[in-house]
BAMARLUM-653771 format. One line per 2 residues: their letters; for each residue x, y, z of N, C-alpha, C. Coordinates in steps of 0.1 Angstrom, whole numbers, plus 5000, padded with zeros to 4 digits. Each point is the difference from the previous one (the first is absolute). Layout:
BEGIN
a) X/Y/Z/X/Y/Z/X/Y/Z  ...
//
This chain:
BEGIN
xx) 0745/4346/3092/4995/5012/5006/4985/5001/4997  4992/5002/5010/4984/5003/5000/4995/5010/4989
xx) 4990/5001/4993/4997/5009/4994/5001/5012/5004  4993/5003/5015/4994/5012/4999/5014/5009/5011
xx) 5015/4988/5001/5008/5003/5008/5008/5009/4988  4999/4995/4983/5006/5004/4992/4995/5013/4995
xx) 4987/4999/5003/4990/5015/4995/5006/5008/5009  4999/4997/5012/5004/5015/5008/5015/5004/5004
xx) 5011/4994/4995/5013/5003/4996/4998/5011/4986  4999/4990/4993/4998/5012/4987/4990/5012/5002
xx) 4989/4998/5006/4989/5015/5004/5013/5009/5003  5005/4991/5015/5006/5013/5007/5011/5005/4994
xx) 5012/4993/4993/5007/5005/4992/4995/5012/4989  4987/4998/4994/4999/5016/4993/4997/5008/5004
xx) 4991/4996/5013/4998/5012/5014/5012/5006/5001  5011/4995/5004/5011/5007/5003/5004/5005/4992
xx) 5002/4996/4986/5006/5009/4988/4991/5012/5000  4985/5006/4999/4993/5008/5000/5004/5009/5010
xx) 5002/4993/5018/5003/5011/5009/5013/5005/4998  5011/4992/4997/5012/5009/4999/4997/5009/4982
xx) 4995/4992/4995/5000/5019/4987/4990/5007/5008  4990/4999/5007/4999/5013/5009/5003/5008/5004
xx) 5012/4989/5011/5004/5008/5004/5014/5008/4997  5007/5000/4987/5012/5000/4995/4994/5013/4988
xx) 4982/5002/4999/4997/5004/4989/5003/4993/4989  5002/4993/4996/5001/4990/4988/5013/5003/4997
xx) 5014/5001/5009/5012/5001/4994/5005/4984/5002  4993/4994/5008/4999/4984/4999/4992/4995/4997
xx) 4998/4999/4984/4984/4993/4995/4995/4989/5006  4985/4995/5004/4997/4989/5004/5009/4984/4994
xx) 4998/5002/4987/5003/4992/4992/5018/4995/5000  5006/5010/5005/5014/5001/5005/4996/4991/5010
xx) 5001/5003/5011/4999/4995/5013/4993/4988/5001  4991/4994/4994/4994/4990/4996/5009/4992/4994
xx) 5008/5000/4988/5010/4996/4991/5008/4989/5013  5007/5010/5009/5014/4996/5002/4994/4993/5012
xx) 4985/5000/5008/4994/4991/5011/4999/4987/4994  4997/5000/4985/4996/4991/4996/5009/4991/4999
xx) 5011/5008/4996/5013/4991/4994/5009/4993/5013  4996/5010/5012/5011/4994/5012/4988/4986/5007
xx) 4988/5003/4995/4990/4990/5005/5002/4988/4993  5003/5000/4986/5004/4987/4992/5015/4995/5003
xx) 5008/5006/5005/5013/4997/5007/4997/4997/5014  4991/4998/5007/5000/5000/5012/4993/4986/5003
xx) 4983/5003/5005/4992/4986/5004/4989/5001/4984  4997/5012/4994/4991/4994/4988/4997/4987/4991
xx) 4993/4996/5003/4998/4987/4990/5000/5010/4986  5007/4989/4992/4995/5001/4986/4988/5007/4995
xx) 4992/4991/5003/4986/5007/4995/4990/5004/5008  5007/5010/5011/4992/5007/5010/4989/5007/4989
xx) 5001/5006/4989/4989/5005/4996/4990/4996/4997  4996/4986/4993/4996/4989/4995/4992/4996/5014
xx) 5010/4997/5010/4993/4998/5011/4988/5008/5007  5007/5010/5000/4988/5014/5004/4990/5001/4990
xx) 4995/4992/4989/4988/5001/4994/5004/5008/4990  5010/4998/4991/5005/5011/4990/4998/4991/4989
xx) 4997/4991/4993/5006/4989/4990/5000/5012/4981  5008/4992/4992/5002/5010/4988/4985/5005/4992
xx) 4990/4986/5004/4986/5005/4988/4999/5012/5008  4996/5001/5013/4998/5016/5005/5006/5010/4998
xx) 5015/5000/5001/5008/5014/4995/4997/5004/4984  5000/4992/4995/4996/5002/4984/4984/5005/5003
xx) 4993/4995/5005/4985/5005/4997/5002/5018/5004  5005/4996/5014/5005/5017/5003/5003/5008/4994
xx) 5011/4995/4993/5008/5013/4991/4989/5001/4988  4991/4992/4993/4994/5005/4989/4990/5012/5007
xx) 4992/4993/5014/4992/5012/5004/5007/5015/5003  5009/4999/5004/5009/5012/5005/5006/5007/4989
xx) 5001/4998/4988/5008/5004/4989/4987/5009/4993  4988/4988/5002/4988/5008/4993/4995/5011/5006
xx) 5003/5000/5012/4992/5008/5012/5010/5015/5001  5016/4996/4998/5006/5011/4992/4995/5007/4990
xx) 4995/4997/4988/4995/5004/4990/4989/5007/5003  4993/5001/5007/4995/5006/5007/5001/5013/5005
xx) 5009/5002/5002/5010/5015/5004/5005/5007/4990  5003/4992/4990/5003/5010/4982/4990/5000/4996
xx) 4998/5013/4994/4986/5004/4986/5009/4999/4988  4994/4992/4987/5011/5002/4992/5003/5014/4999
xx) 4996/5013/4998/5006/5012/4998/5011/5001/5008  5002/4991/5017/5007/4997/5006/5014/4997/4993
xx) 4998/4988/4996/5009/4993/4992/5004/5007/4988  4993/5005/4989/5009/5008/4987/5005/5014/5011
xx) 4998/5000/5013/5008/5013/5005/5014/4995/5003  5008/4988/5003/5006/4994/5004/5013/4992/4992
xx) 4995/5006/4987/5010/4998/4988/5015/5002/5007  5002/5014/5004/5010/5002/5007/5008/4990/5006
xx) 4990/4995/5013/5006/4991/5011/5003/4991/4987  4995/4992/4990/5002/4991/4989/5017/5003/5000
xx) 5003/5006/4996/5010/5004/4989/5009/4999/5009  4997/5007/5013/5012/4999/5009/5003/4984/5006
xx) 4990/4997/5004/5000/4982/5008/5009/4997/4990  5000/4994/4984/5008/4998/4990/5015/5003/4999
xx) 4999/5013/5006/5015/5006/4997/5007/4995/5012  4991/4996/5014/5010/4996/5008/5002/4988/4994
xx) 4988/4990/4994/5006/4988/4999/5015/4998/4991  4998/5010/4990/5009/4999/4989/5017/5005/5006
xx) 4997/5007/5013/5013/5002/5004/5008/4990/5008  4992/4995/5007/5008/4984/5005/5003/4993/4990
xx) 4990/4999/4988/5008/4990/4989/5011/5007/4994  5007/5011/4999/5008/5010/4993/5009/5001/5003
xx) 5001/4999/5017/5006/5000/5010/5012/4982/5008  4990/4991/4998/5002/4987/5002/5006/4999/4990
xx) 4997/4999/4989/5009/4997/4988/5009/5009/4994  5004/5011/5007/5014/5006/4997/5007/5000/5013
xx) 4999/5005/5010/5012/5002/5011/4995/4986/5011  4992/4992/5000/4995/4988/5004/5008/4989/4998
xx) 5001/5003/4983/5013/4988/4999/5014/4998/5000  5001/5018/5006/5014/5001/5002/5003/4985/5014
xx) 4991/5000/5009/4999/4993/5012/4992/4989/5003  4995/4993/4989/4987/4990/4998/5002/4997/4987
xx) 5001/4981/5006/4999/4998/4982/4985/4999/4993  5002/4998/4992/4985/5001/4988/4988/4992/5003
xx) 5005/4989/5003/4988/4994/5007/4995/5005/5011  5005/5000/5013/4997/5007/5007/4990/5014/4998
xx) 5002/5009/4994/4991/5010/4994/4989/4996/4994  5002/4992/4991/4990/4998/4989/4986/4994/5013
xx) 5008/4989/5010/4993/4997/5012/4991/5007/5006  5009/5011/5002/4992/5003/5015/4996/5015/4996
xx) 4999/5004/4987/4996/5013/4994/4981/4998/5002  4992/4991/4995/4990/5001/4997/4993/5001/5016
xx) 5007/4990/5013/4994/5001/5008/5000/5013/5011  5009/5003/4996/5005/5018/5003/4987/5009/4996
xx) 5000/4995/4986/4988/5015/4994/4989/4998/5002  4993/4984/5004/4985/4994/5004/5002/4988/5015
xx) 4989/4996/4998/4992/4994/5009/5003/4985/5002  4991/4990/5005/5003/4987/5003/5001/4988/4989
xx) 4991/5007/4992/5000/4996/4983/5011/5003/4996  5006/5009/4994/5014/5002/4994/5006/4993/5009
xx) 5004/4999/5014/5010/4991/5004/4996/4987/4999  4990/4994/5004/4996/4987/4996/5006/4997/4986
xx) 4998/5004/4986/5008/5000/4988/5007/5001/4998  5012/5006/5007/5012/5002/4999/5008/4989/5010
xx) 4995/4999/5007/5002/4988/5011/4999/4987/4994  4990/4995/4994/4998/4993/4991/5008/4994/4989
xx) 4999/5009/4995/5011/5004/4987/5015/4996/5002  5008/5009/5012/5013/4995/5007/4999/4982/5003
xx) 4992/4996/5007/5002/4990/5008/4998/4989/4984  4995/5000/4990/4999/4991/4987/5012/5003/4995
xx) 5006/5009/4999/5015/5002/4996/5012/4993/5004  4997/4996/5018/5012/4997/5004/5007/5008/5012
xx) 4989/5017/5000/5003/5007/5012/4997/5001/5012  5002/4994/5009/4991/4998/5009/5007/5012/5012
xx) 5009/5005/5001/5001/5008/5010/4990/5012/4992  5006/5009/4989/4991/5007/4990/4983/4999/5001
xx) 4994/4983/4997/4987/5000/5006/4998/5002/5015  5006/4998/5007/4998/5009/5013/5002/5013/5002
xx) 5012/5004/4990/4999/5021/5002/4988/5004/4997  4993/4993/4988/4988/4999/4994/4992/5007/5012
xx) 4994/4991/5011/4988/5002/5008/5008/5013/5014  5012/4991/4999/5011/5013/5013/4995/5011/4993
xx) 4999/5010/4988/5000/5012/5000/4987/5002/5003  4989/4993/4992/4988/5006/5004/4993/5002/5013
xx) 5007/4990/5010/4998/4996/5014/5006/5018/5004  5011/5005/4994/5010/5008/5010/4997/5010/4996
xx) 5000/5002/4991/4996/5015/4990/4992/5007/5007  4988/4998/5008/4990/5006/5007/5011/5008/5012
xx) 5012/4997/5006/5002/5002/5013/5007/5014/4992  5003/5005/4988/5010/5008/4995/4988/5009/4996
xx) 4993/4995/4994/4986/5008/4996/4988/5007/5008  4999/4991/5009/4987/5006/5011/5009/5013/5007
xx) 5010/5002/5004/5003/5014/5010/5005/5007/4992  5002/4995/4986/5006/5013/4989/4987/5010/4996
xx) 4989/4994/4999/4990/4999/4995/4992/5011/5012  5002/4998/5012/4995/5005/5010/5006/5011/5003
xx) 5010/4998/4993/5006/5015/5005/4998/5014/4989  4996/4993/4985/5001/5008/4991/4983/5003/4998
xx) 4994/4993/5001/4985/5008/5005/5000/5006/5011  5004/4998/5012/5002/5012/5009/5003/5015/4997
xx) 5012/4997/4994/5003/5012/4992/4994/5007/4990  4994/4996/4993/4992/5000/4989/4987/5007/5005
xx) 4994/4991/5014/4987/5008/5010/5002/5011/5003  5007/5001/5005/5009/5015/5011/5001/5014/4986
xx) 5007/4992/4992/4998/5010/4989/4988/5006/4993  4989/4990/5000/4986/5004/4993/4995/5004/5010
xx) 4999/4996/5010/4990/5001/5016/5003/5018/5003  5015/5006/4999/5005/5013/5001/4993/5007/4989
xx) 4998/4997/4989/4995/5007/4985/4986/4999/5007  4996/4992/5000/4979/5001/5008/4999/5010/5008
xx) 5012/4997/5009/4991/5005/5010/5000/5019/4999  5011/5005/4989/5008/5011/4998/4989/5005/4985
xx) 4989/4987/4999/4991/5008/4988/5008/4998/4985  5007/4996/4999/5009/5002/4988/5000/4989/4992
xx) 4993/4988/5006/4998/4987/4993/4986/4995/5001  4992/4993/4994/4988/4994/5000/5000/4987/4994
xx) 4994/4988/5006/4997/4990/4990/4993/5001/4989  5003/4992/4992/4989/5003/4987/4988/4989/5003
xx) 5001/4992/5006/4988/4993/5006/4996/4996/5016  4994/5004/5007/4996/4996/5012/4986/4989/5001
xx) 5003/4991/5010/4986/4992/5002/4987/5008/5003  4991/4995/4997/4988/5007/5002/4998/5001/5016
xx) 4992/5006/5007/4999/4995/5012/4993/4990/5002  4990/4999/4991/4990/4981/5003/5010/4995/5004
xx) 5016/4999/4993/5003/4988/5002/5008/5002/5013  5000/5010/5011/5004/4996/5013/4985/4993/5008
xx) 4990/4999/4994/4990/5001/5013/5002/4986/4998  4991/4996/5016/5002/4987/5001/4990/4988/4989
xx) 4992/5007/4999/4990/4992/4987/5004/5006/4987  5012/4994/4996/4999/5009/4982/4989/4996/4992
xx) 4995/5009/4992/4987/4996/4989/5008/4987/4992  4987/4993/4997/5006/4988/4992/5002/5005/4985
xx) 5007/4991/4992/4998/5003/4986/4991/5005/4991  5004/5007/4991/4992/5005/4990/4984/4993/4993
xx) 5007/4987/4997/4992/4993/4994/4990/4991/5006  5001/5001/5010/4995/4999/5013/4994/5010/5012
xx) 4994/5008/4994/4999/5009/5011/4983/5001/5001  4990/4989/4994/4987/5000/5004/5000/4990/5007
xx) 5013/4997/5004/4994/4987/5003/5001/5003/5020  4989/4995/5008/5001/5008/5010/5015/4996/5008
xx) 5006/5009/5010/5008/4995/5010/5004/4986/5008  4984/4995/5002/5003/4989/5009/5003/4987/4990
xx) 5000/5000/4989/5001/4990/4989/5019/5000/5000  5004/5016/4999/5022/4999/4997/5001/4995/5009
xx) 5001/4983/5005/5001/4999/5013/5020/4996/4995  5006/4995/5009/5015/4994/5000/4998/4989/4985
xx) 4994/4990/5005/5001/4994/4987/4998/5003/4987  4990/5010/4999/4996/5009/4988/5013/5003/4992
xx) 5008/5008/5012/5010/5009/4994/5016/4990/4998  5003/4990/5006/5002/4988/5000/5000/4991/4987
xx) 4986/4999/5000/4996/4996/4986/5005/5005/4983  4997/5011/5004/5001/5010/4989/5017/5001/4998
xx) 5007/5001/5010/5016/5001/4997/5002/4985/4996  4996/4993/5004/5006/4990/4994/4993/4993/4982
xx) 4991/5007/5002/4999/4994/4982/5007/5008/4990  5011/5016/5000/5003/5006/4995/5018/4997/5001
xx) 5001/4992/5014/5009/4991/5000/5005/4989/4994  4991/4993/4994/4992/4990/4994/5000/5001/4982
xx) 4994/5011/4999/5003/5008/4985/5016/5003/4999  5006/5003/5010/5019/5004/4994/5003/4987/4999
xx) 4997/4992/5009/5010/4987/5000/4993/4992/4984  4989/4999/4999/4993/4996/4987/5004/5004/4988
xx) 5003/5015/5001/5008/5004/4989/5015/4998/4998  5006/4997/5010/5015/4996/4996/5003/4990/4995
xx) 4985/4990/5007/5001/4988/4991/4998/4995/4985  4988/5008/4997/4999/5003/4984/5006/5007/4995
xx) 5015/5005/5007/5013/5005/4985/5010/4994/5000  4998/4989/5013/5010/4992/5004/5007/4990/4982
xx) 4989/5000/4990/5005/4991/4991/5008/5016/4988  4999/5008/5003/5007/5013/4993/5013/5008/5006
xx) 4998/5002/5012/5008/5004/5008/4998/5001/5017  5010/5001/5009/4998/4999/5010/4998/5014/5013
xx) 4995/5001/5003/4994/5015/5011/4995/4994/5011  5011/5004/5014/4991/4993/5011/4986/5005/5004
xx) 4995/4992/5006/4983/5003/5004/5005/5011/5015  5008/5002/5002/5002/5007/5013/4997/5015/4997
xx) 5008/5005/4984/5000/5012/4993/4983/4999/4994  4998/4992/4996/4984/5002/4993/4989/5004/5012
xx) 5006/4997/5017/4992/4998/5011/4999/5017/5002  5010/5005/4997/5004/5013/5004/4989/5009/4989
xx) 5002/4993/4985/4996/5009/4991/4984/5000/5001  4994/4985/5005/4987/5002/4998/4995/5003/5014
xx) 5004/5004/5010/4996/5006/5012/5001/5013/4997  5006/5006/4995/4998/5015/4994/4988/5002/4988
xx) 5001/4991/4989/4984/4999/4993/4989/4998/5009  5004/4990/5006/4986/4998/5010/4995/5010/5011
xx) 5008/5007/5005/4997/5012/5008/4992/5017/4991  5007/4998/4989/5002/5013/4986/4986/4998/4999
xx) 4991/4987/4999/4988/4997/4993/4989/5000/5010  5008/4995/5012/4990/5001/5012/4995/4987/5005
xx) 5005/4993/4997/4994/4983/5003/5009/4998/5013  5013/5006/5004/5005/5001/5011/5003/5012/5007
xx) 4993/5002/5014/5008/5014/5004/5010/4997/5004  5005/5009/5008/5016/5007/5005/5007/4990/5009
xx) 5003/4991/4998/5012/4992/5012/4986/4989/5009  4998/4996/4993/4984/4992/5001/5007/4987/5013
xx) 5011/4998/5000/5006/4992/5014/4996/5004/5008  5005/5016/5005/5000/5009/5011/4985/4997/5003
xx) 4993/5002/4991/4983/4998/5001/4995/4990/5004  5007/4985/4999/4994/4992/5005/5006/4993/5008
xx) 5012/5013/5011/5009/4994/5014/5009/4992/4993  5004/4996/4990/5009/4989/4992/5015/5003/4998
xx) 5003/5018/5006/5014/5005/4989/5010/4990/5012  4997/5005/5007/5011/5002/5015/5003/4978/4999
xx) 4991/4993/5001/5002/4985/5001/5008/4996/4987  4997/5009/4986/5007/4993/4991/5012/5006/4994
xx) 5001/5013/5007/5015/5003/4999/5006/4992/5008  5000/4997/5013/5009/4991/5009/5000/4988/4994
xx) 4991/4994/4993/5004/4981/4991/5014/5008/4990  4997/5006/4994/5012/5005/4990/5009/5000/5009
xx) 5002/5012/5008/5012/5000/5005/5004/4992/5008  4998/4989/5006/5003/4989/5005/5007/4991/4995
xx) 4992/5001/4980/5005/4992/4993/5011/5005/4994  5005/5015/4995/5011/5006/4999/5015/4991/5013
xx) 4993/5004/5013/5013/4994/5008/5000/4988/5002  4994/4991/4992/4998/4989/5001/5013/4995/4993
xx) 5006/5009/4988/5014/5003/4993/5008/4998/5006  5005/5004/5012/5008/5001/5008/5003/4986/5005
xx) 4995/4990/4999/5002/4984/5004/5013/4997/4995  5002/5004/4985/5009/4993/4995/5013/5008/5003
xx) 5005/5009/5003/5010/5008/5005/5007/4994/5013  5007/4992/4998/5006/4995/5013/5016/5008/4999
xx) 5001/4997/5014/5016/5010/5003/5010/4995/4991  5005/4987/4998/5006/4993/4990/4998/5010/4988
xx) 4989/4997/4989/4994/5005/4991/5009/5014/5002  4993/5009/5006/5004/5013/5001/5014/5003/5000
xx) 5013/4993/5009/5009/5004/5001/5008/4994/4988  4994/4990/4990/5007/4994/4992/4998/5013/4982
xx) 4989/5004/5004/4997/5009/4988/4996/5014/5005  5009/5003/5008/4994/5013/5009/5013/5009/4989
xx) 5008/4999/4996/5012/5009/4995/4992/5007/4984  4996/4985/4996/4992/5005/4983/4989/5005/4999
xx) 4993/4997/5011/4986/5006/5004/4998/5008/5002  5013/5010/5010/5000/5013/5004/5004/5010/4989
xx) 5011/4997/4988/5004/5002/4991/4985/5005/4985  4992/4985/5002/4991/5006/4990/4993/5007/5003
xx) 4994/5002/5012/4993/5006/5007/5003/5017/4999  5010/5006/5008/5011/5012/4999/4999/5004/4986
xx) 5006/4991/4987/5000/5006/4988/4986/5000/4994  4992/4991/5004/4987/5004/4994/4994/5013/5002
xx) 5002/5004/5014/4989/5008/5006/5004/5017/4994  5018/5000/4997/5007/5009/5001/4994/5003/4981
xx) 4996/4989/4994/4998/5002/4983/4985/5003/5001  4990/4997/5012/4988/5002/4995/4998/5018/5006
xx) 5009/5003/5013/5003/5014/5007/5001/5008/4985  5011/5000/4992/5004/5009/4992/4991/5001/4993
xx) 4993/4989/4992/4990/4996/4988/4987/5011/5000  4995/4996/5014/4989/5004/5004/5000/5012/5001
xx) 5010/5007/5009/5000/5015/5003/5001/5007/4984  5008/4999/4993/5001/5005/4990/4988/5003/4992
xx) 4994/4985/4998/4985/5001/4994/4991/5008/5007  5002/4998/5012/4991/5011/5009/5003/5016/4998
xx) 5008/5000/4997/5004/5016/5000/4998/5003/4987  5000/4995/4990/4991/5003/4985/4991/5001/5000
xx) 4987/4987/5008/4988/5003/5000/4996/5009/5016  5012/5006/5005/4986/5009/5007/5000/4993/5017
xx) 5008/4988/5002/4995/4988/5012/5013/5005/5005  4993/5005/5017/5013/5002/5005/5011/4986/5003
xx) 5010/5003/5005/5009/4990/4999/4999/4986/5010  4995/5005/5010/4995/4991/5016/4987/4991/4992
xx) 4989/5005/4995/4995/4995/5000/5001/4993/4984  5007/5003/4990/5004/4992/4987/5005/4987/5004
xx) 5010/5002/5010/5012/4987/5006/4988/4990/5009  4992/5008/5011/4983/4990/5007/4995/4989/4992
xx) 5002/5011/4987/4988/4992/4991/5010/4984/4991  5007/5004/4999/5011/4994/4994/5000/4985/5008
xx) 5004/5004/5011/5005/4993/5011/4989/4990/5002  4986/5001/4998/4992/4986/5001/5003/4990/4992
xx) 5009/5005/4990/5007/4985/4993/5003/4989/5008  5005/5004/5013/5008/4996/5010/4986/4988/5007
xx) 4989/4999/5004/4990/5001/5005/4987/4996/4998  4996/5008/4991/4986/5003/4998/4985/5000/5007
xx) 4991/4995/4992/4987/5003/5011/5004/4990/5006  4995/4999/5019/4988/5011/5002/5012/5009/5009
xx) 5014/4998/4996/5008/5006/5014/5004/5013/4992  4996/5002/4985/4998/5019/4998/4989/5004/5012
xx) 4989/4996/4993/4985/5000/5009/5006/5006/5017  5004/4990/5005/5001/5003/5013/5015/5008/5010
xx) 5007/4998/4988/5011/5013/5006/4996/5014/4993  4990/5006/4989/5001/5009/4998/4987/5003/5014
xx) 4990/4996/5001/4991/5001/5012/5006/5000/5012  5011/4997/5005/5008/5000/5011/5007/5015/5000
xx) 5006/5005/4995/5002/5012/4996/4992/5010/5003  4988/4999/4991/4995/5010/5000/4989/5003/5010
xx) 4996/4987/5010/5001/5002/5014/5006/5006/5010  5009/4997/4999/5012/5005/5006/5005/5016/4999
xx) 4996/5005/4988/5000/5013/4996/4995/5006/5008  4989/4999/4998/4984/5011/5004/4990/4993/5008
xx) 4993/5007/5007/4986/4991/5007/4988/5005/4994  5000/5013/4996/4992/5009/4989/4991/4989/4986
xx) 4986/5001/5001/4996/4990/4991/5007/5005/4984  4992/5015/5000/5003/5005/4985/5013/4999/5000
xx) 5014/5002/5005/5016/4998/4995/4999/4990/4995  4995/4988/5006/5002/4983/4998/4997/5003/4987
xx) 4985/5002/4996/4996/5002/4986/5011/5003/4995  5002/5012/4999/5010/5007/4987/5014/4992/5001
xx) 5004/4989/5011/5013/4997/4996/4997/4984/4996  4989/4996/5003/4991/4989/4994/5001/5001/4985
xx) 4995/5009/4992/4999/5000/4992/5008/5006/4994  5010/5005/4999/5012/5000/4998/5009/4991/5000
xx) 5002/4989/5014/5016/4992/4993/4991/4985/5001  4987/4995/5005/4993/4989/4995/5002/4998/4990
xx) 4990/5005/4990/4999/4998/4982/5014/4994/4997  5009/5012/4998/5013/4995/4993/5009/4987/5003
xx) 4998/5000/5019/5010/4986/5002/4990/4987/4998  4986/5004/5000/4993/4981/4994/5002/5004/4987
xx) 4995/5006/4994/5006/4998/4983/5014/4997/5001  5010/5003/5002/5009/4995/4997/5011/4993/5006
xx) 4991/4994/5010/5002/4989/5008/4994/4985/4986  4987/5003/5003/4996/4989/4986/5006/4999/4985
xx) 5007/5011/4998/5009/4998/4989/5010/4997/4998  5008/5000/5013/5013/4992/5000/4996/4986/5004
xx) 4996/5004/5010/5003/4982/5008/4988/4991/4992  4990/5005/4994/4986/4989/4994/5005/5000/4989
xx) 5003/5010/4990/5000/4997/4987/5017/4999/4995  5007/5010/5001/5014/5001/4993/5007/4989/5004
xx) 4996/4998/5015/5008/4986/5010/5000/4989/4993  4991/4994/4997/4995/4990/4992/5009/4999/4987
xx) 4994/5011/4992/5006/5003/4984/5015/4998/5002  5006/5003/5007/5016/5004/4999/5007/4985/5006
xx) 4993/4993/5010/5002/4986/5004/5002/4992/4983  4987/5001/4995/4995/4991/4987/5016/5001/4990
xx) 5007/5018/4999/5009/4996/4990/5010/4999/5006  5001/5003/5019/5018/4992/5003/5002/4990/4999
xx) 4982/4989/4999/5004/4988/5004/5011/4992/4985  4997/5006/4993/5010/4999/4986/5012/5003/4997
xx) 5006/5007/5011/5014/5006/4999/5006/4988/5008  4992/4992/5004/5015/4994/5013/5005/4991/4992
//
């Protein structure tokens, strides 16, 4: 297949995910709809490595995700973050209820391996399943190392419309409080930051206009990109912390201090090209899910799946309802276990498009269910995901 015959299969395929959450209001997330194109496209004529082909290869998605993770950080002030303790506690509690959950009424119907398997890829990302995948297949499990990559591949299809439906709810409910005067955000964007020229950074602000050019701001994200990944490496001989989480932490220092402004991508035309390398590379997952595969591990898959979701539902609500977090949006936040960036990122913005056309609503519901689902989107799937891989790999 031609390169540029493979670019514009995949273009139009997110085209279409975009126009049906349009037009559905985001009750069919893009990323839904995209999911299951992708999957009937790798069962169908897709080559293998239609993405690879279309100019996707792995050094670029990795370069992507450090810029995009930094350029999040960007959007939290730390007062942001110590406000978000909350979302903490709760993301946690869902994790802890799928494991509380899998391991008591789970094994009524799943044996032990199995669980121990396919628990870590359930609560994180491509890393925990890679590890646990890993892990199975040195043992001797080779169907198990394939539940391995089957959940994390599938988990999104259970997640993206659960997810869309409970920030919906969660909008409709704050968006009614606004508009009724009875609720306020505690933070709104400035207006600089709708106009089309935002002011450049702080620490940079003699320096004239025509100097911030794209590369400037370009530049500047990537050396603070540069410092996370540098520092993971120098604890690397102490202990281990991905550079993805340090990407996150030092794009909020670097914004706090002013060496970066606000979403410095958007600034230099860059967000919109390198969300699509990610998410390309996300459905790029979907290769290895063949119908075979599916129908051979579709009974235990749906099983851990169902009891996971039903242990992190209870977990989370609960904790939510102690700290204050209504119940829709406790379970949202939860639920990026399932996920993570950038497809919190882009189903909670689908939503809340979908809500309102009003700039100031967007704000207040912006800043309201944003913050909480990237925080704790990055604490399940970046950091816990990982940690909880490291001690199942020792149970099998």
């Amino acid at each position: 297949m031609p390169q540029l015959v493979a670019f514009a299969i995949l273009i139009t395929i997110l085209y279409i995910g975009d126009v049906i959450a349009t037009r559905t209001r985001s009750w069919l997330p893009s990323i839904f709809v995209c999911a299951l194109l992708f999957l009937l496209g790798y069962w169908t004529f897709f080559p293998e490595n239609i993405v690879e082909t279309a100019g996707i290869p792995t050094p670029i998605v990795f370069l992507s995700m450090y810029l995009l993770i930094t350029n999040m950080g960007t959007l939290l002030s730390g007062r942001e973050l110590a406000r978000q303790w909350k979302t903490v506690i709760v993301a946690l509690s869902g994790i802890a209820g799928i494991v509380a959950l899998l391991f008591s009424a789970g094994l009524l119907v799943l044996d032990y391996q199995t669980i121990v398997v396919a628990t870590p890829p359930l609560v994180g990302g491509v890393v925990s399943s890679l590890i646990m995948s890993q892990a199975a297949a040195e043992a001797g499990l080779v169907n198990l190392s394939v539940l391995a990559i089957l959940i994390y591949v599938m988990q999104g299809f259970a997640g993206y419309p659960l997810t869309a439906f409970l920030l919906k709810r969660e909008g409709r409910r704050t968006l009614s409080r606004f508009r009724a005067g009875t609720w306020q955000p505690e933070h709104l964007p400035e207006p600089a930051e709708h106009s089309l020229t935002p002011p450049g950074p702080r620490l940079f602000s003699a320096l004239p206009p025509a100097y911030n050019t794209v590369y400037f701001k370009l530049m500047r994200l990537g050396l603070v990109a540069l410092a996370a990944w540098g520092a993971a490496e120098l604890c690397k001989p102490y202990f281990t912390i991905s550079p993805f989480v340090l990407c996150l932490v030092f794009g909020v220092l670097a914004s706090s201090v002013g060496f970066l402004e606000r979403e410095p991508l958007r600034g230099a035309n860059a967000f919109g090209f390198t969300i699509m390398i990610l998410m390309l590379f996300i459905f790029d997952g979907l290769k290895r899910a063949t119908p075979e595969m599916l129908l051979q591990l579709a009974l235990p898959m749906l099983l851990i799946i169902v009891i996971g979701l039903l242990g992190m539902c209870i977990f989370s609500v609960i904790a939510g309802r102690i700290l204050g977090i209504s119940p829709a949006l406790a379970f949202a936040c939860a639920l990026t276990a399932l996920y993570g960036f950038p497809a919190d990122y882009v189903i909670t913005n689908e939503v809340i498009n979908g809500l309102t056309e009003d700039e100031e609503e967007r704000d207040a519901l912006t800043s309201h269910m944003l913050p909480p689902m990237l925080v704790a989107g990055f604490i399940t799937v970046t950091m816990v995901s990982v940690v909880l891989a490291g001690i199942f790999v020792g149970l099998l």
